[in-house]
TITIPA-450529 format. One line per 5 residues: their letters; for each residue x, y, z of C-alpha. Coordinates in Angstrom, 2 decimals, padded with zeros to 5 digits. Each point is the difference from the previous one (the first is absolute). Example, Ala and Ser with C-alpha at 12.3 -4.5 7.8 and 13.67 -1.06 7.14 Angstrom:
// TITIPA-450529
as	012.30 -004.50 007.80  001.37 003.44 -000.66
//
This chain:
// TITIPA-450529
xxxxx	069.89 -012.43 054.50  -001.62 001.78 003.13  -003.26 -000.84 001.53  -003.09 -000.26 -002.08  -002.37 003.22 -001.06
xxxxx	-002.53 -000.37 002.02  -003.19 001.63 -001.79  -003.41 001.26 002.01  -002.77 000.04 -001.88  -001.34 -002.16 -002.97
xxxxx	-002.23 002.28 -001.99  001.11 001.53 -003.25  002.55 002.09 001.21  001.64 -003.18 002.46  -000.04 -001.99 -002.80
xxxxx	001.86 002.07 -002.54  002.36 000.59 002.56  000.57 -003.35 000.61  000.37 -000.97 -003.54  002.65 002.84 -000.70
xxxxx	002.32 -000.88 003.09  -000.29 -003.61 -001.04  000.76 000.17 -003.36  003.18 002.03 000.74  000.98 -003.16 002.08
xxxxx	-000.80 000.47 003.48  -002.21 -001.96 002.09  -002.97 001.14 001.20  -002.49 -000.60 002.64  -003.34 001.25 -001.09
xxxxx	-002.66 000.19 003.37  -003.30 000.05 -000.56  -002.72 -000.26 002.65  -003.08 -000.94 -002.37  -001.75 -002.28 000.79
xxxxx	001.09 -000.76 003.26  -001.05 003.71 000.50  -002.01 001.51 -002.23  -001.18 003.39 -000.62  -003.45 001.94 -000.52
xxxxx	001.15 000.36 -003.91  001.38 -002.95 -001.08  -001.92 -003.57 -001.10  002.00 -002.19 -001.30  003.61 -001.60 001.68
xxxxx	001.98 001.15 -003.63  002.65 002.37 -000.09  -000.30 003.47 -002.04  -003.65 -000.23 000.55  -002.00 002.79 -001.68
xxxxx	-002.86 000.63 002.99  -001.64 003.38 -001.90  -000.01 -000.32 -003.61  001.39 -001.98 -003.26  001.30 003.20 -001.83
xxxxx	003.35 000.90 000.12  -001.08 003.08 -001.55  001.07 001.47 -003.64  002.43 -001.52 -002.42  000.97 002.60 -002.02
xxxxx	002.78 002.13 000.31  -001.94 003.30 -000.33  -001.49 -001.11 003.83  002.62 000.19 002.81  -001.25 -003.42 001.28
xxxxx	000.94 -001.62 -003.42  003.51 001.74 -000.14  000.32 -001.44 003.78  -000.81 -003.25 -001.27  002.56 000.06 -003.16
xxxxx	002.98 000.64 002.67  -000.80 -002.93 001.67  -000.16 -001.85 -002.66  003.47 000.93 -001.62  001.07 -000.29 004.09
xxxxx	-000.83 -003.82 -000.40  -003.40 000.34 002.41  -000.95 -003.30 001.12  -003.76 001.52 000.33  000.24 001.53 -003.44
xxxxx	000.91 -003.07 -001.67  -003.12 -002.13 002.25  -002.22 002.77 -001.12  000.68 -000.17 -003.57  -000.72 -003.55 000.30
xxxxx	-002.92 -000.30 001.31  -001.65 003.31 -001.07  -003.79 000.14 -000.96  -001.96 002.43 -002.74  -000.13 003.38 001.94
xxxxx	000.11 002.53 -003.23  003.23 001.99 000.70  000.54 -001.00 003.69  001.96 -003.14 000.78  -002.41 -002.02 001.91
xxxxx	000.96 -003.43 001.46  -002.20 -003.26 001.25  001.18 000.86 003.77  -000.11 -003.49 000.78  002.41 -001.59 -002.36
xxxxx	001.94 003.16 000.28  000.92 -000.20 003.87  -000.07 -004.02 -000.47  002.60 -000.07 -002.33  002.16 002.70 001.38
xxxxx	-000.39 -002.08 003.16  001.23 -003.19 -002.00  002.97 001.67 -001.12  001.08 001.78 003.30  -000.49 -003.83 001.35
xxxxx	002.09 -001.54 -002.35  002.93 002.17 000.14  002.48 -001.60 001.40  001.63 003.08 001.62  -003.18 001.10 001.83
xxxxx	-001.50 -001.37 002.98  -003.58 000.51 000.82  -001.07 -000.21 003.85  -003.81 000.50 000.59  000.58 001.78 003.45
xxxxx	-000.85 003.07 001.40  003.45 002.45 000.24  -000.25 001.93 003.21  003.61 001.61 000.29  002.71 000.22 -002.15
xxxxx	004.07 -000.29 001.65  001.67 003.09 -000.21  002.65 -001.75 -002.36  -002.14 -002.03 -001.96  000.00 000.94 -004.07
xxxxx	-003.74 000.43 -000.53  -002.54 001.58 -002.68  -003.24 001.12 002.61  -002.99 -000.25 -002.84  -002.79 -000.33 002.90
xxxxx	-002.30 002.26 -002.08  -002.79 002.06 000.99  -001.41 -002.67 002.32  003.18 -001.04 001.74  -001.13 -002.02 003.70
xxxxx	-000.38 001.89 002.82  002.70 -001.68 001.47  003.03 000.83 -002.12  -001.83 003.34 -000.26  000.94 000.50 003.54
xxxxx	003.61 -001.23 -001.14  000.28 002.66 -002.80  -001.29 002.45 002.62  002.76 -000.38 002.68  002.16 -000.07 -002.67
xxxxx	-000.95 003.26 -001.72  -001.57 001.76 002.56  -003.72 000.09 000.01  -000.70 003.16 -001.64  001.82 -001.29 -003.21
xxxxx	-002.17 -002.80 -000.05  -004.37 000.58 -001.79  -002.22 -002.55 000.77  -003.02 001.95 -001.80  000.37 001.29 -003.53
xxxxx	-002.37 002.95 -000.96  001.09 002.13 -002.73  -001.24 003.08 -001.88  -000.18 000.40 -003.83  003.28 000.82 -001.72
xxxxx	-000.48 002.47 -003.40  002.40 000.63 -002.76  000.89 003.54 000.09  -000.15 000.32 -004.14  -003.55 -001.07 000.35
xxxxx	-000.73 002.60 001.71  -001.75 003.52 -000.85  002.50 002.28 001.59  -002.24 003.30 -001.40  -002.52 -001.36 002.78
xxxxx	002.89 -000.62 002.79  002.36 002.19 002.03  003.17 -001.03 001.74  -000.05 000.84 003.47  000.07 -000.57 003.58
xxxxx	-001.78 001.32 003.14  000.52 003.95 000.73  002.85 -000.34 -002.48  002.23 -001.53 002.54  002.96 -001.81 -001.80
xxxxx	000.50 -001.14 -003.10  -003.34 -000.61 -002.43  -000.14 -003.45 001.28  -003.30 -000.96 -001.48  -002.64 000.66 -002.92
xxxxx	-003.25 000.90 000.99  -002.97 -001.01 -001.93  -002.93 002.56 001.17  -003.44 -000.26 -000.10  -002.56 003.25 000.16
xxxxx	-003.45 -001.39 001.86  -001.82 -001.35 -003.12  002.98 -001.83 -001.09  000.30 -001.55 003.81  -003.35 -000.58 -000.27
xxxxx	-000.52 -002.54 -002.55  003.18 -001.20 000.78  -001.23 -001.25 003.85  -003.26 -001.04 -001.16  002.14 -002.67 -002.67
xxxxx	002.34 -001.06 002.98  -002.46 -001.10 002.22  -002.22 -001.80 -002.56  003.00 -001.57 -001.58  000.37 -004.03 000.15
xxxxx	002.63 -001.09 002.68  001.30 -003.48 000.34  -000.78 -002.68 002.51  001.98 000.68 003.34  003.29 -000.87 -000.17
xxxxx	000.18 000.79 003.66  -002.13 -001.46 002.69  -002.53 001.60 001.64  001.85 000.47 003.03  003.57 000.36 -001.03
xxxxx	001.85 003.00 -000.42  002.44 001.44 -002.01  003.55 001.07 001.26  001.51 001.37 -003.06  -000.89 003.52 -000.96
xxxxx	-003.03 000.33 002.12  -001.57 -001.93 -002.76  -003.47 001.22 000.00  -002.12 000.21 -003.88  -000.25 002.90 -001.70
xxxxx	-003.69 -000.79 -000.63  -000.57 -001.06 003.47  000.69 003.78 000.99  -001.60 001.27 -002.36  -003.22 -002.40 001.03
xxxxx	-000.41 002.09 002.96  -000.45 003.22 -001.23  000.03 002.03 -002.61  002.89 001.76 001.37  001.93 -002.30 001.85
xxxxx	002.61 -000.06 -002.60  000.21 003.22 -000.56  001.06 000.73 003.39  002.18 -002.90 -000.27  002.30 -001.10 -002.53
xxxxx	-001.93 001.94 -002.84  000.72 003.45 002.23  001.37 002.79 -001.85  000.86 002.52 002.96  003.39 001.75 -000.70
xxxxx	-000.40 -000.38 -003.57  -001.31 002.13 -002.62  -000.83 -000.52 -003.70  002.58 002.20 -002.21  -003.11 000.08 -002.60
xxxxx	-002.42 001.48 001.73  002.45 001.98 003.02  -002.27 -002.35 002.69  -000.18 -002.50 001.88  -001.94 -003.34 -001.23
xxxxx	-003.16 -001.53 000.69  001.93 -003.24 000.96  003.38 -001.25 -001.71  001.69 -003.15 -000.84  003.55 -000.50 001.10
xxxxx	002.62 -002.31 -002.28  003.01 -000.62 001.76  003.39 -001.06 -002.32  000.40 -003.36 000.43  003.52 -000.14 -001.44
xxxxx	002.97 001.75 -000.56  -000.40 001.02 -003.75  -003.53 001.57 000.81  -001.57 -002.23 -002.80  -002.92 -001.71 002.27
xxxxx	-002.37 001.64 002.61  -001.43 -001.51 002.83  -003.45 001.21 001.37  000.50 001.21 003.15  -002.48 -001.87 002.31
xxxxx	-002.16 -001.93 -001.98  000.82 -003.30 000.99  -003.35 -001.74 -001.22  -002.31 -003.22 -000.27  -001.57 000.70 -003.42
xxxxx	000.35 -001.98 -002.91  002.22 000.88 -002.30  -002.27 001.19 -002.54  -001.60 001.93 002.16  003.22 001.37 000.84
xxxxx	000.66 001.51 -003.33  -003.79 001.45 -000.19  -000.24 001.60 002.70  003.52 001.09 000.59  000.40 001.58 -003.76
xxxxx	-002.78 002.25 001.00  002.55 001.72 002.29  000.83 003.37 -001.70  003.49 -000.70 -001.92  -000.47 -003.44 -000.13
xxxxx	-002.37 -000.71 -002.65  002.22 -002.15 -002.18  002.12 -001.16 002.69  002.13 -003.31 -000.01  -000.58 -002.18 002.61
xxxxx	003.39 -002.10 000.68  -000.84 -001.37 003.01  -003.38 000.04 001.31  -000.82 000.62 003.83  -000.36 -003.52 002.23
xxxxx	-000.73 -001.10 003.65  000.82 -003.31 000.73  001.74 -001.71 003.06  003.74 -000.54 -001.49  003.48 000.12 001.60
xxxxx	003.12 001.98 -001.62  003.14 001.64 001.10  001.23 003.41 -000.48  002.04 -000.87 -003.13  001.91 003.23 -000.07
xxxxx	000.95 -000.15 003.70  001.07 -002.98 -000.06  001.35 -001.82 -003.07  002.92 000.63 -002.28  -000.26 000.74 -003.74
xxxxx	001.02 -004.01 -000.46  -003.27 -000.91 002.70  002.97 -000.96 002.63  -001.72 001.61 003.77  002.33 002.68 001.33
xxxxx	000.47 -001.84 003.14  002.88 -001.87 -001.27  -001.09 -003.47 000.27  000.05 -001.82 -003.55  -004.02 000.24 -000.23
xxxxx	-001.54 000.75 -003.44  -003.40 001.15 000.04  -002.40 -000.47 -003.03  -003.87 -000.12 -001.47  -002.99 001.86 001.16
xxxxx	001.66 000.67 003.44  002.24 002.50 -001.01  -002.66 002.08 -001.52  -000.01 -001.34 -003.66  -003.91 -000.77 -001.19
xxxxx	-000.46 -002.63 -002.79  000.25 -003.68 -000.89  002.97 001.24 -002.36  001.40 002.92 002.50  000.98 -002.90 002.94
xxxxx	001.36 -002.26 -003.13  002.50 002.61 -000.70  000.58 000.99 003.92  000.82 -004.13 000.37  002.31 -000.16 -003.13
xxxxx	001.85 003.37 000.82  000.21 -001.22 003.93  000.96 -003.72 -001.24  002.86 001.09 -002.29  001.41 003.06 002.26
xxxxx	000.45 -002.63 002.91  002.11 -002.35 -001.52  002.01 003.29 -001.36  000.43 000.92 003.44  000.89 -003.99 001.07
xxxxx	002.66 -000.08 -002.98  001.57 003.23 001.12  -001.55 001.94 -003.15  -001.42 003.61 -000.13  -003.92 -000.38 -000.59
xxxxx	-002.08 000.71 -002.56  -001.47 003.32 -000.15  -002.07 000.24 -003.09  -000.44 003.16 -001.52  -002.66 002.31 -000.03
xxxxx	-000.59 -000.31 -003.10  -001.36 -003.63 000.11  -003.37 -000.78 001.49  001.73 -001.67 003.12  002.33 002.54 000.05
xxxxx	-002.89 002.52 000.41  -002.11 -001.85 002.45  002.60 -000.71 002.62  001.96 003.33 -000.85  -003.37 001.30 001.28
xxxxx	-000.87 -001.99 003.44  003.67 000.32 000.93  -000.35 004.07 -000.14  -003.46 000.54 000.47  -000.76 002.22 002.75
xxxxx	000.46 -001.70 003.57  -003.08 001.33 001.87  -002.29 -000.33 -002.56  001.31 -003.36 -002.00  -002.65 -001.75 -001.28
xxxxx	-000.21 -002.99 -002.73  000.08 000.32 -003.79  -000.27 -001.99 -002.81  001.73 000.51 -003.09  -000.66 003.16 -002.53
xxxxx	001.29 001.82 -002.54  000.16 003.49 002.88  002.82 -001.59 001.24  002.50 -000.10 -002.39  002.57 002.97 -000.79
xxxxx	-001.75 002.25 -003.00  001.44 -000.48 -003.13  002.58 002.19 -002.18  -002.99 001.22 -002.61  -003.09 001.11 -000.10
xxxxx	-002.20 -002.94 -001.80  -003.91 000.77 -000.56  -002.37 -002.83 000.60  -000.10 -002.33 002.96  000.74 -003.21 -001.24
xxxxx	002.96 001.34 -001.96  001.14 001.01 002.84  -000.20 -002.84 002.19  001.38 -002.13 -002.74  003.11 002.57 -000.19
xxxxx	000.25 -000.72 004.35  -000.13 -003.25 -001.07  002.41 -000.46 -002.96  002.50 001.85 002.45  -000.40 -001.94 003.00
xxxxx	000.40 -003.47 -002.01  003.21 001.73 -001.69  001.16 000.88 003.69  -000.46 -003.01 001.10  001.68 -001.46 -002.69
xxxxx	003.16 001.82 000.77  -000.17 -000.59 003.71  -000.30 -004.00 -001.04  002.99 -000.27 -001.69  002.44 002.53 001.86
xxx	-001.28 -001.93 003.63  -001.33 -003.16 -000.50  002.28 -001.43 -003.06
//
């Protein structure tokens, strides 16, 4: 058999990865640099170590995060498995004690005896060496300057600040209007618009809304997206904003034949139109405040939030610019890429990144045509999504029920119809089980 696998990273998505390619009987060289290095997140030497929460998030299938977690599980998921075993009481979230969780996922990566685990900092990778990069979101700076040179630097975030993304069905569309700027092209957007009373109370929420502690220091700046807060704007003036991203010149309101106060753009964030982004509010607030304060934004009163806004120092790569639909980089060079830094956010979202990435690169070692799940299936969706997202404005996402294909019929009621996504998806990937993995 060729050289070993070599593996960078050993948080959850690194050690799924490892576990797959090893249990398909290749060798495999996992690299970790904790705790010879350590990072600002992480406490504790253990693999797969959970450094924000417990919760894995829902277990039931009416909850895209559940559904995520019941493909791993039928996919084998060495994390799965470790969860269910040392979960805690959490009502309908699968919670785990973090500390037997990442010890004993550690024990078992240890005590392979197909995987090799070297506590030292990875700093470049050969161009011919079989690896799985699972760095995550604080990957060193020093095989960040690696991934650089070998992307090109403007394919390469080192800050993450995102806006809100919106389901479009949540939205009220009798308060909306698709449109862009003096009409030019296409109706590219939908426009949320505020007359001055509305505006109003709307401000006065923003800036007295509770924001979290800095993720940012003081004197640091952020590259990506000209990253500034929403509510910082809006902090230094009443109508900062609305001379800035809340403008609504070149637009007016089919409902009244004028233009707006002040409007709201959402921006499609996929293909299929079913989620919204909002169009420069990158933000600091809590995410409770988030859904106050942004609901009082004229359409969006019973909006659903699937991914709340966030500013915090992060690295990622432009997924769609650079990766295959099997997480293989364009380049050529037999480099997998896999967890939070290809633009998946979750505990769960890396597990399945690291499992798809594990399996696909001893597909492409054995001379086999990768997996490519279908769109149907939760992974399916999420990576479907990342790998076509829109290059210049990729951004990360965790897993919901807006990104799967709409179904056949028309089913009232929401959980029915998640549980209908879901009863599908485990069906599809049923079917893709047996006809490529038997």
């Amino acid at each position: 058999m060729s050289k070993p696998i070599w593996v960078i990273g050993g948080g959850l998505a690194g050690a799924e990865a490892a576990w797959q390619i090893a249990n398909s009987g290749w060798d495999v060289i996992l690299y970790e640099m904790r705790p010879v290095k350590n990072t600002p997140a992480h406490t504790t030497p253990f693999l797969a170590e959970l450094v924000c929460s417990n919760s894995l998030k829902a277990k039931n299938l009416e909850n895209a995060s559940g559904l995520l977690k019941e493909e791993l599980r039928r996919l084998g998921s060495l994390l799965m498995t470790v969860a269910a075993e040392t979960e805690v009481p959490a009502g309908g979230a699968l919670a785990v004690d973090r500390q037997r969780f990442a010890q004993e996922i550690t024990t078992r990566i240890n005590q392979h005896p197909r995987i090799k685990v070297i506590r030292a900092e990875a700093t470049a990778l050969p161009l011919d060496q079989p690896a799985v990069v699972a760095s995550g979101p604080l990957t060193s700076s020093l095989f960040s300057a690696w991934l650089q040179q070998l992307f090109g630097e403007e394919y390469f975030y080192f800050y993450d600040a995102v806006a809100p993304i919106v389901t479009r069905e949540s939205l009220d569309e009798g308060r909306i209007f698709a449109a862009s700027r003096y009409d030019r092209g296409a109706a590219e957007y939908l426009n949320c618009p505020f007359n001055e009373e509305e505006y109003t109370a709307f401000w006065e929420n923003l800036i007295a809304a509770e924001t979290h502690e800095a993720h940012l220091g003081a004197t640091e700046k952020c590259y990506f997206e000209g990253c500034m807060p929403i509510e910082v704007l809006a902090a230094r003036g009443k109508d900062t904003i609305r001379f800035g991203p809340l403008k609504p010149v070149g637009l007016i309101d089919p409902a009244t034949g004028k233009r707006p106060y002040a409007v709201v753009q959402l921006r499609p964030e996929n293909k299929e139109e079913t989620l919204y982004n909002m169009v420069g509010f990158q933000t600091n607030l809590r995410w409770g405040e988030q859904a106050r304060v942004f609901r009082l934004i004229p359409g969006m009163d019973e909006a659903e939030f699937v991914r709340y806004g966030v500013m915090h120092r992060n690295s990622f790569i432009n997924t769609p610019q650079l990766l295959e639909p099997s997480l293989q980089w364009k380049g050529g060079a037999p480099f997998f890429f896999a967890g939070q830094l290809i633009g998946v956010e979750g505990y769960v979202e890396s597990t399945a990144a690291g499992l798809v990435a594990g399996l696909n690169i001893v597909r492409l070692l054995a001379g086999n045509p990768p997996l490519i799940f279908p769109k149907e299936t939760a992974i399916g969706a999420l990576l479907h999504h990342i790998i076509n997202a829109e290059i210049r404005h990729f951004q990360p996402m965790n897993i919901n029920f807006g990104l799967f294909p709409p179904l056949n019929v028309k089913i009232k009621g929401k959980a029915e119809k998640n549980r209908a996504i879901a009863d599908r998806a485990l069906k599809s990937l049923e079917n893709m089980v047996q006809n490529k993995l038997k």
